[in-house]
N, C-alpha and C positions, 0 to 999 in steps of 0.2 A: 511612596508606597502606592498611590492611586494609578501609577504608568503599570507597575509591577502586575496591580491588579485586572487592569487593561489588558497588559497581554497573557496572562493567566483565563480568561476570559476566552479570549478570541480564540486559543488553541482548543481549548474546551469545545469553543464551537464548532471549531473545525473538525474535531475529531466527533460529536456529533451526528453533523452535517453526514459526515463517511458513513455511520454508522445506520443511517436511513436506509439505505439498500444493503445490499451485502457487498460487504469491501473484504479487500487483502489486506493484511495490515503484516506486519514486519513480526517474523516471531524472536526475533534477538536483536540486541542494537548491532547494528552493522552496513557497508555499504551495499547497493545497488549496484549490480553488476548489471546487467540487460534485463529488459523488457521482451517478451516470446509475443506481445500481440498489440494491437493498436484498437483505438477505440472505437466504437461501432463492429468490432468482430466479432462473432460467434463463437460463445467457447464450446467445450465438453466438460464434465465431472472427469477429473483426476488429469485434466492438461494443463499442463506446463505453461506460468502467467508470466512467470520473474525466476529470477537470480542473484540471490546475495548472496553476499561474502562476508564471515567473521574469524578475526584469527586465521585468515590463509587457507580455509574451509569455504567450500560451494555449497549452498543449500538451495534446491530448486521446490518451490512456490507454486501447488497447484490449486485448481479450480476444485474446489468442493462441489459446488453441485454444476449446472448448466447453463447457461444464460449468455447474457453479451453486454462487452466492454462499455459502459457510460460515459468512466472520468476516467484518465491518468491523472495520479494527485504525486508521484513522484519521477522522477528522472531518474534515468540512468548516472551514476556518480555519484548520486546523493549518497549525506551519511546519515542514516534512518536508527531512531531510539526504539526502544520496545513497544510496539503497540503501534507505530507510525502507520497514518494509511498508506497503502501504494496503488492503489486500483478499485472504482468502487461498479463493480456487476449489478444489472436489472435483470 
């Protein structure tokens, strides 16, 4: 139980951690198709971050407000649950 609770934990933190500035985070479980930008880039409000896929469906992932790229926290390929971070913006 105490390994379980270890990594119950550390996810917690993780997702945390994202939630310190403003992240992306995954609005369905599903994979990651591409990434639109790299870190240290300047975004715009309403441009295009990410691209997943669920069920055979594209869903494009925009910047809510302004700002620029800090973390990539996922990769292209990954399979992302509800909530996952994918990108955390300053």
């Amino acid at each position: 139980v105490p390994r379980r609770l270890e990594a119950l934990a550390l996810a917690l933190t993780d997702k945390a951690a994202a939630t310190s500035s403003q992240a992306l985070r995954a609005p369905m479980p599903g994979r990651l198709v591409s990434l639109a930008v790299a870190e240290g880039e300047s975004v715009e409000a309403g441009q295009t971050l990410a691209v997943m896929e669920a069920m055979k469906m594209e869903t494009a992932l925009s910047a809510e407000s302004a700002g620029e790229v800090a973390e990539i926290l996922a990769r292209p390929g990954a399979l992302l649950s509800l909530d996952d971070p994918i990108l955390r913006l300053s």
